[in-house]
C-alpha positions as CSV (number, residue, x, y, z in Angstrom):
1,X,-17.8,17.5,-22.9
2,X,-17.2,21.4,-23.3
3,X,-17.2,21.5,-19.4
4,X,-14.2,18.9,-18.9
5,X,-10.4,19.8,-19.9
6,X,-9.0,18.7,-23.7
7,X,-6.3,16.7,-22.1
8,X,-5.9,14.5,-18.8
9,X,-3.7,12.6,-16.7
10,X,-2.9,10.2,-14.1
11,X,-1.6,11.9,-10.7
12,X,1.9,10.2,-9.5
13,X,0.1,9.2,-6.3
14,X,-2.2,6.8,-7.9
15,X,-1.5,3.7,-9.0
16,X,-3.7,1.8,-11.7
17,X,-3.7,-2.4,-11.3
18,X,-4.9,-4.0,-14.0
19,X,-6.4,-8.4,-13.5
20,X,-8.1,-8.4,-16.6
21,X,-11.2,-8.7,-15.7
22,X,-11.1,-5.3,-13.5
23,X,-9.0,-2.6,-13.3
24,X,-8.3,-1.0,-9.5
25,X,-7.0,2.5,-8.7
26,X,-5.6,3.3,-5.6
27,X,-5.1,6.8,-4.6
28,X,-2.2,6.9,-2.0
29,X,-3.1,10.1,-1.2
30,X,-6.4,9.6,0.2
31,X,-6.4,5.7,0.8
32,X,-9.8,5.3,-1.8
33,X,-9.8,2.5,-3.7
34,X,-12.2,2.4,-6.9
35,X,-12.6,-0.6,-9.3
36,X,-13.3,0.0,-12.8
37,X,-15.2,-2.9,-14.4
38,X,-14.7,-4.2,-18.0
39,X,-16.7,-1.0,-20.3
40,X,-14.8,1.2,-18.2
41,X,-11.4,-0.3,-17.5
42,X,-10.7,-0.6,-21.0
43,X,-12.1,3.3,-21.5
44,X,-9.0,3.9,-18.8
45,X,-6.6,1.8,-20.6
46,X,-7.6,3.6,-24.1
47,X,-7.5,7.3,-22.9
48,X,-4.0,6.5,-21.2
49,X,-2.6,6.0,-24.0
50,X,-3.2,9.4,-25.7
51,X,-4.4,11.8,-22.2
52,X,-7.4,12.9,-24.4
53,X,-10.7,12.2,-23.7
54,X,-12.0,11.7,-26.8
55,X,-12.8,7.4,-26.0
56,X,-14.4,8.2,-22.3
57,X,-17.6,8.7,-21.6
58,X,-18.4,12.2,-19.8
59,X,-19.5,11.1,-16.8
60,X,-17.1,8.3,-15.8
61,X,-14.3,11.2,-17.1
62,X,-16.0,14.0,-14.5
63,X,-16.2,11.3,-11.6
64,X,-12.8,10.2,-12.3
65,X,-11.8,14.0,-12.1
66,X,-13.9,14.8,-8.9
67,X,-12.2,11.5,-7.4
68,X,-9.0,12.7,-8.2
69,X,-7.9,9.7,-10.3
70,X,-7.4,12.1,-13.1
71,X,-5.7,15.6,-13.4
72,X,-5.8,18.0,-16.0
73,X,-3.0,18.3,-18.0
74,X,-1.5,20.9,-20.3
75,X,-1.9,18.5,-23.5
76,X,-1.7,15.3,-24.8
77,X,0.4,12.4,-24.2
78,X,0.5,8.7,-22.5
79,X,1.0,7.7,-18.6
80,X,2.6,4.8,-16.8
81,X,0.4,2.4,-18.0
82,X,-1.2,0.1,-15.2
83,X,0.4,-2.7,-13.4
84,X,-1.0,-6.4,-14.7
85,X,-1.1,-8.5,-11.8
86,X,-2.8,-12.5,-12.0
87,X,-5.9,-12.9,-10.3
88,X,-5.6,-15.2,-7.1
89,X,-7.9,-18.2,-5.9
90,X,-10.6,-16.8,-3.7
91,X,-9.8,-16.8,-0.1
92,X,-12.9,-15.4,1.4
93,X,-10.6,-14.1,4.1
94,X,-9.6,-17.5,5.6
95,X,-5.7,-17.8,4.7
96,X,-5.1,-14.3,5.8
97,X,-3.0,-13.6,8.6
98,X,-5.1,-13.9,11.9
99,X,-4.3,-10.2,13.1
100,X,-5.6,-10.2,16.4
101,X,-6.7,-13.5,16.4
102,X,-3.5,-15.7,17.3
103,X,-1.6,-14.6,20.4
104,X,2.3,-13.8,19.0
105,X,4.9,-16.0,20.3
106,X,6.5,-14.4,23.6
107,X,9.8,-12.2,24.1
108,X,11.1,-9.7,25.8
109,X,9.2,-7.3,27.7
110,X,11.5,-4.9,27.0
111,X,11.4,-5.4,23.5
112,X,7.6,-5.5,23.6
113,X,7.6,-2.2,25.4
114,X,9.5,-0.1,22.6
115,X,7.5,-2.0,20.3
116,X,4.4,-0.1,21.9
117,X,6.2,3.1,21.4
118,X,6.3,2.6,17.8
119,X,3.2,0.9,17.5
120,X,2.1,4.3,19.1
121,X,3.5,6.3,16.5
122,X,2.2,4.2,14.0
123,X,-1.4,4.4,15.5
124,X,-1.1,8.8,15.4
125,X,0.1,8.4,11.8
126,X,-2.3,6.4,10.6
127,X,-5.8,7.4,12.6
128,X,-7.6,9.8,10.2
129,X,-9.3,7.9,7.5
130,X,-8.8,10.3,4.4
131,X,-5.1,11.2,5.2
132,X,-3.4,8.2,7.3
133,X,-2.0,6.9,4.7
134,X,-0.1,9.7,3.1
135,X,0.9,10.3,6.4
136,X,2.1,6.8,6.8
137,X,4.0,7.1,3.5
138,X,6.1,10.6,4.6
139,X,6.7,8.8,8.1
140,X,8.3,5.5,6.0
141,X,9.9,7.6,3.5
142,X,11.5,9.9,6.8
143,X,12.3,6.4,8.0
144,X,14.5,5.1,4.9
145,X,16.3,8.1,5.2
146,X,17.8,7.1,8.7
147,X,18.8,3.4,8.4
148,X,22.4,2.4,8.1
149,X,22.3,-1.6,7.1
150,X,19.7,-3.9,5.9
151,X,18.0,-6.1,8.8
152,X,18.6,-10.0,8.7
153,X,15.4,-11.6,8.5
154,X,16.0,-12.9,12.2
155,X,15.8,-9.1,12.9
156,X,12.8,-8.5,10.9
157,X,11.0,-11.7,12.2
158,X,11.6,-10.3,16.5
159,X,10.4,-7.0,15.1
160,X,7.3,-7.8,13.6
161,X,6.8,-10.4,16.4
162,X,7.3,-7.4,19.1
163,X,5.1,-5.3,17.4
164,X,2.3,-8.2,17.6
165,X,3.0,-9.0,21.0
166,X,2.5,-4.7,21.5
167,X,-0.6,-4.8,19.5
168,X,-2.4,-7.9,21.2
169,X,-2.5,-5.6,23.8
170,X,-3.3,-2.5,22.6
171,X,-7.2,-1.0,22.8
172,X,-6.5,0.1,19.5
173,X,-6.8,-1.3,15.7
174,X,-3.7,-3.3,15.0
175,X,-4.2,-4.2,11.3
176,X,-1.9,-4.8,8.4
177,X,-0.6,-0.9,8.1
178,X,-0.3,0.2,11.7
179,X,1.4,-3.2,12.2
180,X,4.1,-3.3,9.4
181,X,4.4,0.8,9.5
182,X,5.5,0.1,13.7
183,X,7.7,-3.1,12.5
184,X,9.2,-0.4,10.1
185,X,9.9,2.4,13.0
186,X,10.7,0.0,15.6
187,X,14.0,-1.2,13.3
188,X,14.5,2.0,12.5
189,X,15.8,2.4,16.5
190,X,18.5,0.3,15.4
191,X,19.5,1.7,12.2
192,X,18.3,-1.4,10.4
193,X,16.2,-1.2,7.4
194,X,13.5,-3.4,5.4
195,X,11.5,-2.7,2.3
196,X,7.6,-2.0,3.6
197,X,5.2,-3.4,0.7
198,X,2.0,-2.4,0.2
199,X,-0.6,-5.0,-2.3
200,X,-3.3,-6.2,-4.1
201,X,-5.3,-9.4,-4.6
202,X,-8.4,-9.8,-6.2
203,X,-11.2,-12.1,-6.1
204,X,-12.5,-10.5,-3.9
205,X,-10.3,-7.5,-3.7
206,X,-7.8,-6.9,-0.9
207,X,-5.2,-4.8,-0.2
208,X,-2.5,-5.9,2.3
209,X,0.8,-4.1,3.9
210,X,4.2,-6.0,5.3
211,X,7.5,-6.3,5.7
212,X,10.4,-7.8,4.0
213,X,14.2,-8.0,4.3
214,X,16.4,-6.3,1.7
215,X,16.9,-9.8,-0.3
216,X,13.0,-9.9,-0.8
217,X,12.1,-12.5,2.0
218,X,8.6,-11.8,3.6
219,X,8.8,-11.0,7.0
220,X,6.7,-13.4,9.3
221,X,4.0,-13.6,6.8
222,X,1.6,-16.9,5.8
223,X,2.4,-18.4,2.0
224,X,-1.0,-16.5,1.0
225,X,0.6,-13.2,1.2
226,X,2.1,-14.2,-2.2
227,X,-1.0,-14.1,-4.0
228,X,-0.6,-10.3,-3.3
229,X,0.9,-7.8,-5.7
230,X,3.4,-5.2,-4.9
231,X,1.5,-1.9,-5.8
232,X,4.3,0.6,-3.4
233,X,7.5,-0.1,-1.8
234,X,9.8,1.7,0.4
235,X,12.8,1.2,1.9
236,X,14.8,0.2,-1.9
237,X,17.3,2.4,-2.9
238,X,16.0,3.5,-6.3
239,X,13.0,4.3,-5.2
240,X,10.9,7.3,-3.4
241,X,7.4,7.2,-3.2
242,X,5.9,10.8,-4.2
């Protein structure tokens, strides 16, 4: 191992979520996801405990390092240790939310048309595959600086369903970011805020992005968005993504 550094760690920008039987990183830097299964989750869970790599093996340590999920560090000690999060029932995709799929229920066209504008933004924040969703993340965080009151979930709910109404239209891909991160913007033109949440759910392993009010109410979502784990959040007080 005379080619890797004595002593490593875990960059702020990834996150490490741990189900047991697999341990996922995600780099909200870069978007990339990368699972770990059992040998090497629990080479992960031992080495962050110490930041040495004296219980990894050399070549998951170097492609960890090339990935970016690990940083050198001037010496030893422990990181944030991951997030445990219950493994869900399967879904194989069919309790999602139909994105696309369902036309949204109908509202103003005004509304609908400074929906598009955000949904616009969201689109030019979000379009490059490696850096759309650090971009995202500065937009939201510029966002939470600008809101002066909480939305009521009656706000939130015509937001998001503006945003749908926008996006059933759009030629572009309206998916779980570009639609919450517009949801996000679009309040914002009011001054009203909502935490934007950003998950996980395994078997088989998903990641999903939404909306909800201040009190912690899910914005226009199905019940199976609570199999998902909170991995990020924006919009709380306490809290500023790096």
């Amino acid at each position: 191992m005379d080619d890797l550094p004595s002593f490593v760690t875990c960059p702020p920008a990834v996150r490490a979520v741990d189900f047991g039987h697999v341990l996922v990183l995600i780099d909200y830097r870069t978007g990339s996801v990368q699972a770990l299964q059992p040998p090497a989750a629990d080479q992960w869970r031992a080495i962050s405990r110490t930041g040495t790599l004296d219980r990894i093996a050399p070549a998951l340590a170097r492609r960890l390092l090339t990935l970016g999920l690990l940083a050198p560090a001037s010496g030893p000690g422990p990181w944030t240790p991951a997030l445990t999060a219950s493994s869900a029932q399967a879904s194989w995709g069919s309790t999602e939310h139909p994105a696309g799929v369902t036309r949204p229920p109908h509202g103003p066209r005004a509304g609908t048309l400074t929906a598009a504008a955000a949904l616009t933004a969201a689109f030019a924040s979000t379009r490059h595959h490696r850096t759309g969703m650090r971009h995202a993340l500065t937009l939201l965080s510029a966002t939470r600086a600008q809101t002066v009151r909480p939305a009521t979930l009656q706000q939130a709910t015509s937001a998001v369903n503006a945003v749908r109404r926008a996006g059933w239209y759009s030629p572009g891909r309206t998916a779980c970011l570009e639609e919450s991160v517009a949801a996000v913007l679009l309040l914002r033109t009011r001054r009203l805020g909502v935490r934007w949440c950003h998950g996980i759910a395994s078997d088989p392993i998903r990641l999903h992005a939404w909306v909800q009010t201040m009190d912690g109410d899910d914005v226009a979502e199905p019940s199976s968005t609570r199999a998902y784990t909170p991995v990020l959040t924006i919009g709380d007080r306490h809290h500023q993504p790096r």
